[in-house]
C-alpha positions as CSV (number, residue, x, y, z in Angstrom):
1,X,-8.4,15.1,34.9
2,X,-7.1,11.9,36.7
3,X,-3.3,13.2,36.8
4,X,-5.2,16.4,38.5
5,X,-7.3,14.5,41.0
6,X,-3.7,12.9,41.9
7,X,-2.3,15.9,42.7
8,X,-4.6,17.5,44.4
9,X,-5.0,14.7,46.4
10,X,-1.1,14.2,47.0
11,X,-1.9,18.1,47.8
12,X,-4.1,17.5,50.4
13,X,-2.7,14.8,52.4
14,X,0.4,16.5,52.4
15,X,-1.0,19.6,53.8
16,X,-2.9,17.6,56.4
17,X,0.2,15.1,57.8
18,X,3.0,18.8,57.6
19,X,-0.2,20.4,59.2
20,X,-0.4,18.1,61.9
21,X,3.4,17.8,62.9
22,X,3.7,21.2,62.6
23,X,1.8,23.1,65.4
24,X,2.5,24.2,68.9
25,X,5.7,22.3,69.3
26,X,7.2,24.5,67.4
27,X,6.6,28.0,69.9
28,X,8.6,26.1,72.1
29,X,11.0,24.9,70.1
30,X,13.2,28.4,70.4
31,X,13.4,28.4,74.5
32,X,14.4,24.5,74.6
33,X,17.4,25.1,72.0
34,X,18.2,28.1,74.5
35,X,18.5,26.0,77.3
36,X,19.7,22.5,75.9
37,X,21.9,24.1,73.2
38,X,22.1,24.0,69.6
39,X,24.0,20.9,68.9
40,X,22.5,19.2,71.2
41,X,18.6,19.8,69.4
42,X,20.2,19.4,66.0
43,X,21.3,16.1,67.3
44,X,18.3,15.1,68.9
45,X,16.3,16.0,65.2
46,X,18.6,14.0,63.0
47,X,17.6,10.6,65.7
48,X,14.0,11.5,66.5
49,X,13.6,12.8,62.7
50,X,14.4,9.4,61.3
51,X,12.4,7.5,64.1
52,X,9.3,9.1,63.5
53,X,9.3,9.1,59.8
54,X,9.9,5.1,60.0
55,X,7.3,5.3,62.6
56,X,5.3,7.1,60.5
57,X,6.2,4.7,57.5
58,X,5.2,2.0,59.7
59,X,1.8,3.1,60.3
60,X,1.3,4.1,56.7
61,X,1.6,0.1,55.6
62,X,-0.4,-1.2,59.0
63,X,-3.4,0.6,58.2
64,X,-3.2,-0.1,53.8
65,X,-3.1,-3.8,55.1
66,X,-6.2,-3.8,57.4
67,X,-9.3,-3.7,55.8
68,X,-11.7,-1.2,57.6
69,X,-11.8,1.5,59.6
70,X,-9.2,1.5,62.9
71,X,-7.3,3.9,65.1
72,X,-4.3,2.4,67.3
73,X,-6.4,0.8,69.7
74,X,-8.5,-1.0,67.1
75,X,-5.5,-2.2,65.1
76,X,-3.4,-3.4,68.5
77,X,-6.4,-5.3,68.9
78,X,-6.1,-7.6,66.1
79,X,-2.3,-8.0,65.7
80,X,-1.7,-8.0,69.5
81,X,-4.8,-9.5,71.3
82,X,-7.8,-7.7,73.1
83,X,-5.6,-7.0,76.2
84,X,-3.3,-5.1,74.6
85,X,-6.0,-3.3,72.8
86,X,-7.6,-2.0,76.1
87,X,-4.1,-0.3,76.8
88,X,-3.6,1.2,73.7
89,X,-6.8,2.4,73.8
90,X,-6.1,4.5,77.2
91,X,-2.3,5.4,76.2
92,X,-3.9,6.2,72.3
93,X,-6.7,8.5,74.3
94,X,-3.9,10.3,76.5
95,X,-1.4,11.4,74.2
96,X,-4.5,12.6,71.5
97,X,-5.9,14.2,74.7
98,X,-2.6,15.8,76.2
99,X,-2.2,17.2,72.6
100,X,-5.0,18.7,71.8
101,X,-5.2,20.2,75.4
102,X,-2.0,21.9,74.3
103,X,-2.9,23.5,71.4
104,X,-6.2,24.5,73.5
105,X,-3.9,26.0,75.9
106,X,-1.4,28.2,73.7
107,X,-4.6,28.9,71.2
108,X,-6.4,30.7,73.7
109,X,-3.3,32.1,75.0
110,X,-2.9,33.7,71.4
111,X,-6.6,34.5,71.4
112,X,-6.3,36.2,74.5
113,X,-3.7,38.5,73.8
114,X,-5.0,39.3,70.5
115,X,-8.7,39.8,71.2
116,X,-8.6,40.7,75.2
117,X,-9.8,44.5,74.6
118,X,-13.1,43.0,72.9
119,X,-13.7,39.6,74.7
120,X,-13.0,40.4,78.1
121,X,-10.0,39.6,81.3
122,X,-9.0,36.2,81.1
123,X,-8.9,33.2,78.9
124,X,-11.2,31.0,79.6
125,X,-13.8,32.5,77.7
126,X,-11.3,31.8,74.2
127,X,-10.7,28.5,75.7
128,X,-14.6,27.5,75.2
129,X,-14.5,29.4,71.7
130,X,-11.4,27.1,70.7
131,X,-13.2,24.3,71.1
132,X,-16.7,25.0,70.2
133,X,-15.5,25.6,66.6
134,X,-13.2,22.8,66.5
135,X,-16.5,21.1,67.2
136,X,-18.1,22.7,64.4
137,X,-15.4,22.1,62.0
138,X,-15.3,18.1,63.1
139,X,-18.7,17.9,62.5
140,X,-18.5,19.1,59.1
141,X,-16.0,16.6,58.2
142,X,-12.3,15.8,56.8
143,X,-13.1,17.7,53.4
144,X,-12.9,21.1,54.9
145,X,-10.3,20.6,57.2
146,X,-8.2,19.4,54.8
147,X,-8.3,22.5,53.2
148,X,-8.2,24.6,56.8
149,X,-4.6,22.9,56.8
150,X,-3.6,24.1,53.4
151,X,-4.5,28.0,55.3
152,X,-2.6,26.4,58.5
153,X,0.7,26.0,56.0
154,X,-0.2,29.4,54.7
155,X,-0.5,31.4,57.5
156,X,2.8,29.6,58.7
157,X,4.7,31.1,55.6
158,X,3.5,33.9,56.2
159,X,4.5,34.1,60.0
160,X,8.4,33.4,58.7
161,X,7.9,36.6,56.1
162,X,7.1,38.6,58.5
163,X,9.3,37.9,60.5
164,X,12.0,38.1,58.8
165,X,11.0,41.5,57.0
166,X,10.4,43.1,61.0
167,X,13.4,41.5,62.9
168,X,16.5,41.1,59.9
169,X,17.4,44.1,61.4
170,X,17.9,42.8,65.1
171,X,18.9,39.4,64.1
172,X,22.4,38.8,65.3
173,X,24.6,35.8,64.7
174,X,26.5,35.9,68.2
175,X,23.3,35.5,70.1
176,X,23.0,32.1,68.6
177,X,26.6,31.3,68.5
178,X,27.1,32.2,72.5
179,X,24.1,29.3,73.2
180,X,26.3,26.3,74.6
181,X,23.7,24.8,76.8
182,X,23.7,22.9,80.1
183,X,24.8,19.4,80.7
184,X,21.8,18.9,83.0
185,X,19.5,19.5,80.4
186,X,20.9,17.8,77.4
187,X,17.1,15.3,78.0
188,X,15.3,18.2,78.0
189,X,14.8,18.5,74.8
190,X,13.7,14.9,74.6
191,X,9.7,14.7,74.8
192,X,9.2,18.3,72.8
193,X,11.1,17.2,69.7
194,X,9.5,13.3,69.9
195,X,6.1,15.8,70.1
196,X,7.1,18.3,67.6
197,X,7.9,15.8,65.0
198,X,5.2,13.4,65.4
199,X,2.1,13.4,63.1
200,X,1.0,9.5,63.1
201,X,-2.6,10.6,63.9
202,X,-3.1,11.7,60.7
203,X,-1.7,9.0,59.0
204,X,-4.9,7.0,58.8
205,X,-6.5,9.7,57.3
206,X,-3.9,10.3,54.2
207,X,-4.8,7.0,53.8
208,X,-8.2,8.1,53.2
209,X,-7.5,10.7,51.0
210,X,-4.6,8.8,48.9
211,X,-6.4,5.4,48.9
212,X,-3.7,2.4,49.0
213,X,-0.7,3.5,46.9
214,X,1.9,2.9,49.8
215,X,4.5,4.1,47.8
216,X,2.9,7.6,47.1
217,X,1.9,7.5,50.6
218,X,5.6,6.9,51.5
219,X,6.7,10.0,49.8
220,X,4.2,11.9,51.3
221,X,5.3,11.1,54.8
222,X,9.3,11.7,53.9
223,X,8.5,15.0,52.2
224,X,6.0,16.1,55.4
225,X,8.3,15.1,57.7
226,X,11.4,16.3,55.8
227,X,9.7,20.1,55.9
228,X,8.8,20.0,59.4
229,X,12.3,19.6,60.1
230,X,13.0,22.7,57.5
231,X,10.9,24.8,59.3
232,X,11.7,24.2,62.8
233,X,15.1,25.3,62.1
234,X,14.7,28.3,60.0
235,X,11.8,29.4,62.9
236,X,14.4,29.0,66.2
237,X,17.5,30.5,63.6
238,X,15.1,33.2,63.6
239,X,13.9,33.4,67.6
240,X,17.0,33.1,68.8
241,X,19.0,35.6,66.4
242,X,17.1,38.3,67.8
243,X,16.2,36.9,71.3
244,X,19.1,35.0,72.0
245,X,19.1,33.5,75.5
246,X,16.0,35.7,76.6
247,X,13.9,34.5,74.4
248,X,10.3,33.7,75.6
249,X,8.7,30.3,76.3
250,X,6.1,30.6,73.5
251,X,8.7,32.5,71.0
252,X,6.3,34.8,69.6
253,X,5.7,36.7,73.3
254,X,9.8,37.8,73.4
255,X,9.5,39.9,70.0
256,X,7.1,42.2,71.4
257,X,9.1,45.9,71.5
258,X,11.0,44.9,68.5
259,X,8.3,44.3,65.8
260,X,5.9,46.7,67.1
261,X,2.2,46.5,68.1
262,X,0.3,46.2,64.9
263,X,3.1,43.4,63.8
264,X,2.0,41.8,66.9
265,X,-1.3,41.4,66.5
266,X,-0.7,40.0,62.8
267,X,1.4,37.3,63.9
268,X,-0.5,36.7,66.9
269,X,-3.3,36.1,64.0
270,X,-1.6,33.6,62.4
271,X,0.0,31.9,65.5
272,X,-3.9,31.3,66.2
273,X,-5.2,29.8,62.9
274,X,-1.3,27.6,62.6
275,X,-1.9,25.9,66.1
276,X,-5.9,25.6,65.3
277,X,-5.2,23.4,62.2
278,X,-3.0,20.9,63.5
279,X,-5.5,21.3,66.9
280,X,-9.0,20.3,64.3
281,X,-7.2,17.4,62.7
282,X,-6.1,15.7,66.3
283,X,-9.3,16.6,67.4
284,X,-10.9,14.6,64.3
285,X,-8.6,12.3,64.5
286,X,-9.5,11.6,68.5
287,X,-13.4,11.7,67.4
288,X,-12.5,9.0,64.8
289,X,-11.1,6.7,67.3
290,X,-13.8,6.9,69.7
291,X,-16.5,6.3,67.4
292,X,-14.6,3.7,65.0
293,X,-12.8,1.9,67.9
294,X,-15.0,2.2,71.0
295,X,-18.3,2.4,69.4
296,X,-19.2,5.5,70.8
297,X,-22.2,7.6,69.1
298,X,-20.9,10.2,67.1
299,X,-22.9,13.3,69.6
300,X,-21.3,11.7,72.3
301,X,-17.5,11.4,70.8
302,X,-18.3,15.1,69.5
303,X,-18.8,16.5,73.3
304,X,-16.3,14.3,74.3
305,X,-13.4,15.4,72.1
306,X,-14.4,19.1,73.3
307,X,-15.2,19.1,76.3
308,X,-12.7,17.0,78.1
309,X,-9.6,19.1,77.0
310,X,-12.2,22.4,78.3
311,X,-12.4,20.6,81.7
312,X,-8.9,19.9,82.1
313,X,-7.9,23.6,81.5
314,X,-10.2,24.7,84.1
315,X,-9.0,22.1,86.6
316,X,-5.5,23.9,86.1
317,X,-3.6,21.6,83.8
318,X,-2.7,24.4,81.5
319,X,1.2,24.7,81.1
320,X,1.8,23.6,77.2
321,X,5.7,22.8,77.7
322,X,5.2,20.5,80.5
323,X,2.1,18.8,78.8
324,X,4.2,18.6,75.4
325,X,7.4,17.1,77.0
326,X,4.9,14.4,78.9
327,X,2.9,13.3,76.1
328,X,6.0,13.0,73.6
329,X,8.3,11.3,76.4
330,X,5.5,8.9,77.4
331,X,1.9,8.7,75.9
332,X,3.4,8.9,72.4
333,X,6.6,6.9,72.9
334,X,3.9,4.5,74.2
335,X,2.2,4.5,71.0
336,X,5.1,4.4,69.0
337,X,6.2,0.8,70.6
338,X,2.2,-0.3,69.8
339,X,2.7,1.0,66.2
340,X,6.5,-1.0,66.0
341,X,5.1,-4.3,67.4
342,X,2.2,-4.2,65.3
343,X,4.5,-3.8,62.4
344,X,6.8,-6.6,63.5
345,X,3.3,-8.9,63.1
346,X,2.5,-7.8,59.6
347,X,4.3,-10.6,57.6
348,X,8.0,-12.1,57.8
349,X,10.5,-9.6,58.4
350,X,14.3,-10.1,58.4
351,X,16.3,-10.6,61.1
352,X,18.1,-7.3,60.5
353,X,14.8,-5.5,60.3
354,X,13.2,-7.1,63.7
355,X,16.7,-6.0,65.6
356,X,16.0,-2.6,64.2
357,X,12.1,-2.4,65.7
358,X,13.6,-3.7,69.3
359,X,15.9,-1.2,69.1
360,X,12.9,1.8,68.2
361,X,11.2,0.1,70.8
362,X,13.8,-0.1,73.2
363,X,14.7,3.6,72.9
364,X,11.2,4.5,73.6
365,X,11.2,2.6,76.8
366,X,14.1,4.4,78.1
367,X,13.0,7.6,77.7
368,X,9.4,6.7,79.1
369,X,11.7,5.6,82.1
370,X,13.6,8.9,82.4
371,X,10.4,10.9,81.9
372,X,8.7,9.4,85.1
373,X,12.2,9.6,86.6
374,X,12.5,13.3,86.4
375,X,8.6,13.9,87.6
376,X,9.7,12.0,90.8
Protein backbone atom coordinates (compact mmCIF):
# COMPACT_ATOMS: atom_id res chain seq x y z
CA UNK A 1 0.00 0.00 0.00
CA UNK A 2 2.94 2.36 0.83
CA UNK A 3 4.93 1.57 -2.59
CA UNK A 4 1.26 2.55 -4.19
CA UNK A 5 0.73 5.74 -2.23
CA UNK A 6 4.41 6.56 -3.72
CA UNK A 7 3.48 6.20 -6.94
CA UNK A 8 0.61 7.73 -7.12
CA UNK A 9 1.98 10.50 -5.59
CA UNK A 10 5.12 10.53 -7.94
CA UNK A 11 1.89 10.32 -10.36
CA UNK A 12 0.48 13.37 -9.36
CA UNK A 13 3.18 15.79 -9.03
CA UNK A 14 4.37 14.81 -12.21
CA UNK A 15 1.11 15.46 -13.83
CA UNK A 16 0.86 18.81 -12.09
CA UNK A 17 4.69 20.37 -12.72
CA UNK A 18 4.38 18.66 -17.13
CA UNK A 19 0.80 20.26 -16.61
CA UNK A 20 1.97 23.53 -15.72
CA UNK A 21 4.97 23.92 -18.23
CA UNK A 22 2.93 22.64 -20.80
CA UNK A 23 0.08 25.05 -21.67
CA UNK A 24 -0.37 27.96 -24.01
CA UNK A 25 3.19 28.43 -24.85
CA UNK A 26 3.01 25.73 -26.85
CA UNK A 27 0.10 27.18 -29.59
CA UNK A 28 2.68 29.56 -30.27
CA UNK A 29 5.34 27.63 -30.43
CA UNK A 30 4.68 26.54 -34.31
CA UNK A 31 4.57 30.43 -35.75
CA UNK A 32 7.82 31.44 -33.68
CA UNK A 33 9.82 28.39 -35.27
CA UNK A 34 8.29 29.78 -38.70
CA UNK A 35 9.69 32.94 -38.29
CA UNK A 36 13.02 32.39 -36.21
CA UNK A 37 13.85 29.06 -37.88
CA UNK A 38 14.28 25.71 -36.78
CA UNK A 39 17.78 25.62 -35.63
CA UNK A 40 17.70 28.49 -34.21
CA UNK A 41 14.46 27.16 -31.53
CA UNK A 42 16.18 23.89 -31.23
CA UNK A 43 19.11 25.89 -30.03
CA UNK A 44 17.38 28.07 -27.89
CA UNK A 45 15.54 24.66 -26.10
CA UNK A 46 18.78 22.78 -25.53
CA UNK A 47 20.09 26.40 -23.40
CA UNK A 48 16.72 27.46 -21.90
CA UNK A 49 15.82 23.55 -21.35
CA UNK A 50 18.84 23.11 -19.13
CA UNK A 51 18.39 26.63 -17.28
CA UNK A 52 15.08 26.00 -16.24
CA UNK A 53 15.38 22.52 -15.08
CA UNK A 54 18.40 23.74 -12.77
CA UNK A 55 16.21 26.56 -12.02
CA UNK A 56 13.58 24.35 -11.30
CA UNK A 57 16.07 22.05 -9.34
CA UNK A 58 16.97 25.02 -7.46
CA UNK A 59 13.64 25.85 -6.23
CA UNK A 60 12.93 22.22 -5.47
CA UNK A 61 15.84 22.28 -2.59
CA UNK A 62 15.00 26.14 -1.37
CA UNK A 63 11.60 25.32 -0.45
CA UNK A 64 12.60 21.32 1.27
CA UNK A 65 14.93 23.59 3.35
CA UNK A 66 12.49 26.24 4.68
CA UNK A 67 10.21 25.22 7.06
CA UNK A 68 6.70 26.61 6.34
CA UNK A 69 4.68 27.75 3.94
CA UNK A 70 6.34 30.47 1.19
CA UNK A 71 5.96 31.56 -2.37
CA UNK A 72 9.08 33.59 -3.99
CA UNK A 73 8.35 36.68 -2.21
CA UNK A 74 8.18 35.03 1.17
CA UNK A 75 11.36 33.03 0.64
CA UNK A 76 13.43 36.22 -0.86
CA UNK A 77 12.50 37.60 2.25
CA UNK A 78 14.42 35.52 4.55
CA UNK A 79 17.53 34.69 2.53
CA UNK A 80 17.71 38.21 0.88
CA UNK A 81 16.29 40.85 3.35
CA UNK A 82 12.69 42.49 3.56
CA UNK A 83 13.66 44.91 0.59
CA UNK A 84 14.21 42.50 -1.71
CA UNK A 85 11.17 40.66 -0.55
CA UNK A 86 8.82 43.72 -1.51
CA UNK A 87 10.29 43.34 -5.14
CA UNK A 88 9.89 39.95 -5.52
CA UNK A 89 6.72 40.18 -4.39
CA UNK A 90 5.60 42.64 -7.34
CA UNK A 91 7.97 40.91 -10.11
CA UNK A 92 6.45 37.27 -8.40
CA UNK A 93 2.69 38.95 -8.82
CA UNK A 94 3.43 40.02 -12.53
CA UNK A 95 4.73 37.18 -14.26
CA UNK A 96 1.88 34.80 -12.27
CA UNK A 97 -0.50 37.52 -13.38
CA UNK A 98 0.87 38.02 -17.14
CA UNK A 99 0.49 34.18 -17.27
CA UNK A 100 -2.62 33.40 -16.22
CA UNK A 101 -4.00 36.46 -18.31
CA UNK A 102 -2.65 34.46 -21.21
CA UNK A 103 -4.16 31.39 -20.78
CA UNK A 104 -7.44 33.61 -20.08
CA UNK A 105 -6.88 35.03 -23.33
CA UNK A 106 -6.32 31.99 -25.79
CA UNK A 107 -9.00 29.89 -23.38
CA UNK A 108 -11.71 32.08 -24.22
CA UNK A 109 -10.42 32.46 -27.62
CA UNK A 110 -10.91 28.56 -27.87
CA UNK A 111 -14.21 28.90 -26.02
CA UNK A 112 -15.34 31.27 -28.43
CA UNK A 113 -14.83 29.54 -31.50
CA UNK A 114 -16.17 26.44 -30.17
CA UNK A 115 -19.26 27.50 -28.34
CA UNK A 116 -20.07 31.02 -30.23
CA UNK A 117 -23.46 29.56 -31.96
CA UNK A 118 -24.78 28.87 -28.28
CA UNK A 119 -23.06 31.63 -26.03
CA UNK A 120 -23.35 34.51 -28.06
CA UNK A 121 -20.80 37.32 -30.47
CA UNK A 122 -17.83 37.98 -28.72
CA UNK A 123 -15.61 36.69 -26.01
CA UNK A 124 -15.96 38.35 -23.21
CA UNK A 125 -18.76 36.43 -21.97
CA UNK A 126 -16.17 32.95 -22.03
CA UNK A 127 -13.63 35.19 -20.58
CA UNK A 128 -15.78 35.61 -17.18
CA UNK A 129 -16.74 31.75 -17.48
CA UNK A 130 -12.79 31.00 -17.58
CA UNK A 131 -12.34 32.47 -14.61
CA UNK A 132 -15.38 31.98 -12.50
CA UNK A 133 -14.60 28.18 -12.66
CA UNK A 134 -10.98 28.52 -12.11
CA UNK A 135 -12.44 30.18 -9.05
CA UNK A 136 -14.41 27.32 -8.25
CA UNK A 137 -11.85 24.82 -8.81
CA UNK A 138 -9.25 26.98 -6.44
CA UNK A 139 -11.59 27.00 -3.86
CA UNK A 140 -11.98 23.40 -3.83
CA UNK A 141 -8.40 22.85 -3.39
CA UNK A 142 -4.95 21.15 -4.84
CA UNK A 143 -6.57 17.54 -4.53
CA UNK A 144 -8.82 17.95 -7.49
CA UNK A 145 -6.71 19.92 -9.54
CA UNK A 146 -4.15 17.58 -9.36
CA UNK A 147 -6.19 15.26 -10.94
CA UNK A 148 -7.76 18.08 -13.58
CA UNK A 149 -3.95 17.99 -14.80
CA UNK A 150 -3.74 14.26 -15.20
CA UNK A 151 -7.18 15.06 -17.86
CA UNK A 152 -4.92 18.31 -18.97
CA UNK A 153 -1.98 15.54 -20.06
CA UNK A 154 -4.80 13.42 -21.48
CA UNK A 155 -6.58 15.63 -23.55
CA UNK A 156 -2.94 16.79 -24.80
CA UNK A 157 -2.32 13.05 -26.10
CA UNK A 158 -5.13 13.05 -27.41
CA UNK A 159 -4.77 16.44 -29.44
CA UNK A 160 -1.31 14.81 -31.07
CA UNK A 161 -3.65 11.58 -32.12
CA UNK A 162 -5.71 13.36 -33.76
CA UNK A 163 -3.72 15.11 -35.33
CA UNK A 164 -1.79 13.08 -36.67
CA UNK A 165 -4.63 10.53 -37.80
CA UNK A 166 -6.43 13.94 -39.77
CA UNK A 167 -3.26 15.73 -41.20
CA UNK A 168 -0.51 12.55 -42.03
CA UNK A 169 -1.92 12.94 -45.19
CA UNK A 170 -1.01 16.76 -45.74
CA UNK A 171 2.15 16.61 -43.69
CA UNK A 172 5.05 17.41 -45.97
CA UNK A 173 8.69 17.29 -45.05
CA UNK A 174 9.82 20.32 -47.48
CA UNK A 175 7.50 22.73 -45.72
CA UNK A 176 9.73 22.27 -42.66
CA UNK A 177 12.92 21.86 -44.40
CA UNK A 178 12.41 25.29 -46.66
CA UNK A 179 12.04 27.25 -42.85
CA UNK A 180 15.50 29.14 -42.71
CA UNK A 181 14.38 31.98 -40.60
CA UNK A 182 15.44 35.67 -40.27
CA UNK A 183 18.52 37.06 -38.75
CA UNK A 184 16.42 39.82 -37.25
CA UNK A 185 14.52 37.58 -35.39
CA UNK A 186 16.89 34.99 -34.10
CA UNK A 187 15.68 36.80 -30.10
CA UNK A 188 12.48 36.28 -30.95
CA UNK A 189 12.07 33.26 -29.83
CA UNK A 190 13.63 34.27 -26.61
CA UNK A 191 10.78 35.07 -23.93
CA UNK A 192 8.17 32.32 -25.49
CA UNK A 193 10.62 29.38 -24.97
CA UNK A 194 11.95 30.83 -21.33
CA UNK A 195 7.77 30.95 -20.88
CA UNK A 196 7.05 27.67 -22.52
CA UNK A 197 9.44 25.81 -20.45
CA UNK A 198 9.01 27.31 -17.13
CA UNK A 199 6.90 25.56 -14.43
CA UNK A 200 8.58 26.86 -11.03
CA UNK A 201 5.15 27.81 -9.67
CA UNK A 202 4.24 24.60 -9.13
CA UNK A 203 7.25 23.46 -7.65
CA UNK A 204 6.15 24.36 -4.11
CA UNK A 205 3.31 22.44 -4.53
CA UNK A 206 5.13 18.95 -5.61
CA UNK A 207 6.64 19.65 -2.58
CA UNK A 208 3.42 19.26 -0.94
CA UNK A 209 2.39 16.31 -2.56
CA UNK A 210 5.98 14.49 -2.45
CA UNK A 211 6.82 15.68 1.03
CA UNK A 212 10.87 16.24 1.38
CA UNK A 213 12.53 13.39 -0.72
CA UNK A 214 14.63 15.90 -2.90
CA UNK A 215 15.97 13.34 -4.83
CA UNK A 216 12.48 11.91 -6.00
CA UNK A 217 11.51 15.39 -6.29
CA UNK A 218 14.61 15.89 -8.61
CA UNK A 219 13.57 13.16 -10.90
CA UNK A 220 10.31 14.43 -11.14
CA UNK A 221 11.38 17.87 -12.38
CA UNK A 222 14.05 16.17 -15.11
CA UNK A 223 11.42 13.81 -16.29
CA UNK A 224 8.52 16.92 -16.44
CA UNK A 225 10.76 18.96 -17.99
CA UNK A 226 12.44 16.41 -20.16
CA UNK A 227 8.66 15.68 -21.75
CA UNK A 228 7.74 19.19 -22.25
CA UNK A 229 10.59 19.44 -24.48
CA UNK A 230 9.32 15.98 -26.24
CA UNK A 231 6.20 17.39 -26.89
CA UNK A 232 6.92 20.76 -28.06
CA UNK A 233 8.74 19.25 -30.83
CA UNK A 234 6.59 16.49 -32.00
CA UNK A 235 3.58 19.39 -31.77
CA UNK A 236 5.46 22.20 -34.22
CA UNK A 237 7.03 18.85 -36.45
CA UNK A 238 3.40 18.48 -36.82
CA UNK A 239 2.13 22.38 -37.37
CA UNK A 240 4.52 23.12 -39.59
CA UNK A 241 4.53 19.85 -41.86
CA UNK A 242 1.27 20.75 -42.96
CA UNK A 243 1.24 24.59 -42.47
CA UNK A 244 4.55 25.30 -43.26
CA UNK A 245 5.33 29.02 -43.30
CA UNK A 246 1.50 29.95 -43.17
CA UNK A 247 0.87 28.53 -40.21
CA UNK A 248 -1.43 30.41 -37.76
CA UNK A 249 -0.36 32.29 -34.52
CA UNK A 250 -2.29 29.99 -32.26
CA UNK A 251 -1.43 26.64 -34.45
CA UNK A 252 -4.65 25.04 -34.04
CA UNK A 253 -6.59 28.16 -36.17
CA UNK A 254 -4.26 27.29 -39.59
CA UNK A 255 -5.65 23.53 -39.80
CA UNK A 256 -9.06 24.55 -40.27
CA UNK A 257 -10.05 23.38 -44.15
CA UNK A 258 -7.73 20.52 -43.75
CA UNK A 259 -9.18 18.45 -40.80
CA UNK A 260 -12.65 19.44 -41.26
CA UNK A 261 -15.38 21.03 -39.07
CA UNK A 262 -16.34 18.38 -36.69
CA UNK A 263 -12.24 17.67 -36.17
CA UNK A 264 -12.28 21.18 -35.30
CA UNK A 265 -14.50 21.48 -32.79
CA UNK A 266 -12.79 18.28 -31.08
CA UNK A 267 -9.49 19.73 -30.85
CA UNK A 268 -10.77 22.99 -30.15
CA UNK A 269 -12.27 20.92 -27.00
CA UNK A 270 -9.21 19.79 -25.92
CA UNK A 271 -7.16 22.99 -26.72
CA UNK A 272 -9.73 24.43 -23.99
CA UNK A 273 -9.43 21.89 -21.10
CA UNK A 274 -5.02 21.67 -21.96
CA UNK A 275 -4.58 25.54 -21.51
CA UNK A 276 -7.32 25.42 -18.41
CA UNK A 277 -5.10 22.99 -16.40
CA UNK A 278 -1.89 24.63 -16.49
CA UNK A 279 -4.35 28.07 -16.20
CA UNK A 280 -6.08 26.52 -12.37
CA UNK A 281 -2.68 25.55 -11.08
CA UNK A 282 -1.03 29.20 -11.77
CA UNK A 283 -4.09 30.46 -10.58
CA UNK A 284 -3.74 28.36 -7.25
CA UNK A 285 -0.49 28.81 -7.17
CA UNK A 286 -0.98 33.00 -7.42
CA UNK A 287 -3.95 32.46 -4.55
CA UNK A 288 -1.25 30.66 -2.47
CA UNK A 289 1.08 33.46 -2.54
CA UNK A 290 -1.20 36.09 -1.66
CA UNK A 291 -2.62 34.46 1.19
CA UNK A 292 0.68 32.71 2.57
CA UNK A 293 2.99 35.62 1.77
CA UNK A 294 0.93 38.81 1.98
CA UNK A 295 -1.54 37.74 4.46
CA UNK A 296 -4.33 38.32 2.44
CA UNK A 297 -7.89 36.63 3.50
CA UNK A 298 -8.46 33.76 1.44
CA UNK A 299 -12.19 35.57 -0.15
CA UNK A 300 -10.17 38.41 -0.94
CA UNK A 301 -6.98 36.39 -2.78
CA UNK A 302 -9.99 34.25 -4.40
CA UNK A 303 -11.52 37.54 -6.24
CA UNK A 304 -8.30 38.71 -6.65
CA UNK A 305 -6.68 35.97 -8.55
CA UNK A 306 -10.01 36.18 -10.88
CA UNK A 307 -10.83 39.16 -11.30
CA UNK A 308 -7.70 41.04 -12.04
CA UNK A 309 -6.72 38.97 -15.19
CA UNK A 310 -10.86 39.61 -16.17
CA UNK A 311 -10.12 43.36 -15.84
CA UNK A 312 -7.05 43.46 -17.74
CA UNK A 313 -8.68 41.69 -20.77
CA UNK A 314 -11.32 44.17 -20.89
CA UNK A 315 -8.90 47.11 -20.60
CA UNK A 316 -7.45 45.58 -23.92
CA UNK A 317 -4.35 43.76 -22.88
CA UNK A 318 -5.36 40.59 -24.76
CA UNK A 319 -2.61 39.56 -27.35
CA UNK A 320 -1.18 36.12 -25.76
CA UNK A 321 2.21 36.16 -27.86
CA UNK A 322 3.21 39.58 -26.78
CA UNK A 323 2.13 38.92 -23.07
CA UNK A 324 4.05 35.46 -23.30
CA UNK A 325 7.39 36.91 -24.77
CA UNK A 326 7.14 39.84 -21.92
CA UNK A 327 6.62 37.83 -18.94
CA UNK A 328 9.22 35.06 -19.94
CA UNK A 329 11.93 37.80 -21.15
CA UNK A 330 11.31 39.79 -17.99
CA UNK A 331 8.90 39.08 -15.04
CA UNK A 332 10.06 35.41 -15.05
CA UNK A 333 13.83 35.99 -15.91
CA UNK A 334 13.24 38.34 -12.88
CA UNK A 335 12.27 35.48 -10.81
CA UNK A 336 14.65 33.22 -11.98
CA UNK A 337 17.67 35.54 -10.66
CA UNK A 338 15.57 35.75 -7.08
CA UNK A 339 15.35 31.86 -7.17
CA UNK A 340 19.47 31.68 -8.13
CA UNK A 341 20.51 34.16 -5.44
CA UNK A 342 18.37 32.53 -2.94
CA UNK A 343 20.09 29.41 -3.81
CA UNK A 344 23.54 30.79 -3.67
CA UNK A 345 22.49 31.62 0.27
CA UNK A 346 21.47 28.12 1.12
CA UNK A 347 24.81 26.71 2.53
CA UNK A 348 28.57 26.78 1.10
CA UNK A 349 28.67 26.22 -2.42
CA UNK A 350 31.85 25.86 -4.51
CA UNK A 351 33.51 28.19 -6.33
CA UNK A 352 32.67 26.41 -9.64
CA UNK A 353 29.00 26.28 -8.66
CA UNK A 354 28.71 30.17 -7.56
CA UNK A 355 30.44 31.09 -11.16
CA UNK A 356 27.77 28.91 -12.65
CA UNK A 357 24.61 30.94 -10.71
CA UNK A 358 26.26 34.45 -11.92
CA UNK A 359 26.33 33.24 -15.12
CA UNK A 360 22.21 32.00 -14.98
CA UNK A 361 21.89 35.18 -13.44
CA UNK A 362 23.81 37.07 -15.75
CA UNK A 363 21.98 35.60 -18.83
CA UNK A 364 18.74 36.60 -17.43
CA UNK A 365 19.79 40.18 -17.12
CA UNK A 366 20.66 40.39 -20.68
CA UNK A 367 17.75 39.38 -22.00
CA UNK A 368 15.55 41.43 -19.50
CA UNK A 369 17.82 44.26 -21.13
CA UNK A 370 16.98 43.37 -24.77
CA UNK A 371 13.33 42.80 -23.88
CA UNK A 372 12.80 46.53 -22.78
CA UNK A 373 15.15 47.33 -25.65
CA UNK A 374 12.99 46.04 -28.36
CA UNK A 375 9.59 47.67 -26.65
CA UNK A 376 11.44 51.04 -27.02
Amino acid sequence: MLLLKTVKNSFYAYAMLTGTIIGVGIFSLPYITSRAGLLTVAAYFIFLGAVAMLIHIFWGEITIKTPGHHRLPGMARIYLGSFWGRVATVTAIGSLLGAILAYVILGADFSNSLFNGYLGEGEWLHVILYCLIGAFLIWKGDKLIAKLEVWGIIALALIFAVLIWKVSGHWRLENILTLSGQAKNFFLPYGVVLFSLWGASAIPDVQDVMGRDKRRINKIIVAAGLSAMIVYAIFITIILGVSGAGVDPTALGGLTGIVGADIEKILLALGILTTFTSYITLALALNKLLIYDLKISPMTALVTVAGVPTILYFLGVNNFITIISFVGSVMLAIDGIFIAAIYGRLGQASRLRRLGILAMMFCFALGIVYEFYKII
